[in-house]
NUTI-268466 format. One record per residue: residue in three letters; z, y, x of N, C-alpha, C in turn. Coordinates in steps of 0.05 Angstrom, whole numbers, plus 32768, in hexadecimal, padded with zeros to 4 digits. Layout:
// residues N
alaZYXZYXZYX/...
***
This chain:
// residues 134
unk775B88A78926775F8893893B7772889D8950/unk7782888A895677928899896B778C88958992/unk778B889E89A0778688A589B57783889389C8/unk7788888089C3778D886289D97772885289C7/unk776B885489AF7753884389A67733885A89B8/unk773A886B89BD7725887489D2771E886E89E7/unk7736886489F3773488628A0C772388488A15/unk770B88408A32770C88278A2C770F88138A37/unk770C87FE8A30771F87F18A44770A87DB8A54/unk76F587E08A5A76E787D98A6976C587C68A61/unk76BB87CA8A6C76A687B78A59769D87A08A6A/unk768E878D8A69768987728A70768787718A8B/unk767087818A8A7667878C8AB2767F87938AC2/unk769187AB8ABF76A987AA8AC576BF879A8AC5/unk76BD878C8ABB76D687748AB776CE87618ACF/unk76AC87598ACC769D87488AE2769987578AFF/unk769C87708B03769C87778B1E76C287798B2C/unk76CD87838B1A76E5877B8B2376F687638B2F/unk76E287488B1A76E9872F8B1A76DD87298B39/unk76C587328B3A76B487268B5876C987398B6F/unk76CD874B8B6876DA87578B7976FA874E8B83/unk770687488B6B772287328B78771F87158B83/unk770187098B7C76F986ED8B8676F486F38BA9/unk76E3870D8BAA76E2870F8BC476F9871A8BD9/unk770B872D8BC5771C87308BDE7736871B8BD9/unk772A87048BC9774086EE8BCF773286D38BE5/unk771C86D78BE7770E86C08BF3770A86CA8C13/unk770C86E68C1B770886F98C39771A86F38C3E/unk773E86F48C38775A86ED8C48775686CA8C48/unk774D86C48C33774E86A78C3E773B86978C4B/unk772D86A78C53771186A18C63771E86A98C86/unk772D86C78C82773B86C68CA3775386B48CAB/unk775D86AC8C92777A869C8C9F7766867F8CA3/unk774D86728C9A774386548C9D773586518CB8/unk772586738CB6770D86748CC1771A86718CE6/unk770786688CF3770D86708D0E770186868D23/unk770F86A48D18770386BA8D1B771386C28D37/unk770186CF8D48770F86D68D5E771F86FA8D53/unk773086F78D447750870A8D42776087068D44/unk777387228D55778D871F8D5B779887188D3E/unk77AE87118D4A77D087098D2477C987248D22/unk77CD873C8D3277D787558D1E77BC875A8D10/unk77A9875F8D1C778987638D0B7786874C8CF4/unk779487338CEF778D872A8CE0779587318CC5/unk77B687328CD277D187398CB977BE87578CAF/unk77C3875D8CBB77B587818CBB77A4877F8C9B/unk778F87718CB0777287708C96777987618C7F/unk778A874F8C7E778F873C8C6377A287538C54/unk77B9875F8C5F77C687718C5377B187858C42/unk77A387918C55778A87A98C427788879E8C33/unk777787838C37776487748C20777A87788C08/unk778F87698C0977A587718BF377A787888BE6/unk77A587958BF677A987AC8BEA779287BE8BD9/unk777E87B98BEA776B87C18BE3776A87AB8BB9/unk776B87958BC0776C87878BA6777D87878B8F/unk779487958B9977A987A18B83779A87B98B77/unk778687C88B86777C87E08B78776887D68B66/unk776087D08B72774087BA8B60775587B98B40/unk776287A68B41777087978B29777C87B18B20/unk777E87C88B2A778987E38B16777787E68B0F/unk775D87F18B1D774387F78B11773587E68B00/unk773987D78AFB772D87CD8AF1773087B98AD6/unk774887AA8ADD775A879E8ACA776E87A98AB9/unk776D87C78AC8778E87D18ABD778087EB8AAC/unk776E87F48AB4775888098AB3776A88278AB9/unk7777882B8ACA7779883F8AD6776B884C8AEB/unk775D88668AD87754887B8AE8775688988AE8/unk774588A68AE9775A88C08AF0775588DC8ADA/unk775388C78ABE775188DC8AAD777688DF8A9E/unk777788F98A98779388FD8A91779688F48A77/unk77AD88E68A7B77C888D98A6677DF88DE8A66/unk77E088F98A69780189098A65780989028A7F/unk77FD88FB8A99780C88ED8AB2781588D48AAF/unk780888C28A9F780D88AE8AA47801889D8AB8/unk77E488AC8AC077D2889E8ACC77DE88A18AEC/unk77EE88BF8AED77FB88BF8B06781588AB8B09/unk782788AB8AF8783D88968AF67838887C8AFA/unk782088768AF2781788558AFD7807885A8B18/unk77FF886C8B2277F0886B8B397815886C8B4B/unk781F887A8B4E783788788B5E7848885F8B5C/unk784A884E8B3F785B883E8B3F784A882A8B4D/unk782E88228B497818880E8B57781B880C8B74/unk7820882C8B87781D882C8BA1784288248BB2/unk7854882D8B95786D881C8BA3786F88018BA3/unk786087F48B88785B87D68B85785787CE8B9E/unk784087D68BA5782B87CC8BBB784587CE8BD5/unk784987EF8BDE785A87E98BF5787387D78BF3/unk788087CA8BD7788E87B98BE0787C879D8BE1/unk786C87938BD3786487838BD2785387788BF5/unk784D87838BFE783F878B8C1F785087858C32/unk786C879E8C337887879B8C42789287838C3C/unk7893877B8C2C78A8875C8C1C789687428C23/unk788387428C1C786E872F8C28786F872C8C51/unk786687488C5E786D873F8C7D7884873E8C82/unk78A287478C6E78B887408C7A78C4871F8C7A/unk78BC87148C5D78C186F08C5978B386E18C69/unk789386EB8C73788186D28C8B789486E38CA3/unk789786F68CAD78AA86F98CC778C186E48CC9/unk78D486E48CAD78EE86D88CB378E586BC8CAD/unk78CC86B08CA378C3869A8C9D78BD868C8CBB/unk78AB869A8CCB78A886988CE378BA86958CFA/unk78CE86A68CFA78E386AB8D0C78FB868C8CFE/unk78FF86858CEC7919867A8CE97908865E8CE3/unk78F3865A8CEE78ED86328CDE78F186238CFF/unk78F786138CF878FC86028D1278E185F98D20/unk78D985F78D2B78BD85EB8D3F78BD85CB8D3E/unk78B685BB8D3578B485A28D2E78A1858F8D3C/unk7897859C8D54788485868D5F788E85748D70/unk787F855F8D78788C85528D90788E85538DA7/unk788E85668DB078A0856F8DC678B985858DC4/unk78B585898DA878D385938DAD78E685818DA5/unk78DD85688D9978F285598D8B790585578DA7/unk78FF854C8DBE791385478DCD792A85668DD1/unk791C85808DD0792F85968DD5793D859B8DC3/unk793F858A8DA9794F85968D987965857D8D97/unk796385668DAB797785568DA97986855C8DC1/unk798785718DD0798F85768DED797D85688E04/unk7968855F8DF9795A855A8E13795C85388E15/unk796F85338E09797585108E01796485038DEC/unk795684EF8DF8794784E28DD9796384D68DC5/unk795584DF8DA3796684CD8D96796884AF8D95/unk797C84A38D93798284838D8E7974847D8D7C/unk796384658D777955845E8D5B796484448D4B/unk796F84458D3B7981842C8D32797284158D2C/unk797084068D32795E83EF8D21797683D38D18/unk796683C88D09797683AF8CFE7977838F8D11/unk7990839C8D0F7995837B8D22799D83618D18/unk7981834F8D0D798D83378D0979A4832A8D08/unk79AA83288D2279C383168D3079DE83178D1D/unk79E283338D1379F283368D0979F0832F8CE7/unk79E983248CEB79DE83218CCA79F783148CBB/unk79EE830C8CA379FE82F78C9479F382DD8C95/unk79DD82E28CA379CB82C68CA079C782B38CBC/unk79E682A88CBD79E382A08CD779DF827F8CDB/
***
C-alpha cells in the first residue's frame, strides 16, 4: 500500500466539529457587524479579522487535514503557503473596504444639495400647453 492510503483523512466526529466550528466563527462576525454591541470600528474589524483567521485554520485542520506529522516538509510548505494566503487575503480584504469607504459618494439628503453647489436641482415636468393637442 502506498503511503497516502495511511494517512487519514478524518472521521465523522471530526468533519462535524470542524463543520460547527466554521458555522460558529461564521455566525460571531455576523452577529458583530448586525448586533448592536457597544465596539469601537477598530475592535470590531480587529475581532472579525481573528475570527477569519482563526477559521482559515479550522478549515486546514480539519478539512485539509494538516498536521504536524512529517511528509518530506510538505506539512511545513502548506503551513507557510496557508499563512501568506491568509496575510494577503486579511491585507487585501482591509485595503478594498478602506478604498470602498473612502471613494463612494455619501447619498443622503442633505448632501444632495452640496453636491449641486448648494443650488437645488430644476425638476423638468411636462407641460401640457405645449402639446400637440391644442
Amino acid at each position: 500500500m502506498s503511503a497516502h492510503s495511511h494517512s487519514s483523512h478524518g472521521t465523522m466526529g471530526k468533519l462535524m466539529t470542524g463543520f460547527g466550528l466554521s458555522a460558529l466563527l461564521t455566525v460571531v462576525p455576523f452577529a458583530i457587524v448586525m448586533g448592536e454591541f457597544d465596539l469601537s470600528r477598530e475592535w470590531a474589524i480587529g475581532l472579525i479579522m481573528g475570527l477569519g483567521a482563526v477559521q482559515i485554520i479550522v478549515h486546514l485542520v480539519y478539512f485539509l487535514h494538516l498536521n504536524s506529522s512529517n511528509e518530506g516538509g510538505w506539512t511545513l510548505a502548506a503551513t507557510i503557503l496557508a499563512a501568506v494566503i491568509l496575510l494577503i487575503v486579511l491585507a487585501g480584504s482591509l485595503w478594498v473596504m478602506h478604498n470602498m469607504n473612502a471613494n463612494m459618494m455619501p447619498m443622503s439628503p442633505g448632501n444632495m444639495s452640496e453636491m449641486s453647489g448648494g443650488e437645488a436641482m430644476p425638476v423638468q415636468t411636462h407641460d401640457a400647453s405645449h402639446g400637440t393637442d391644442h
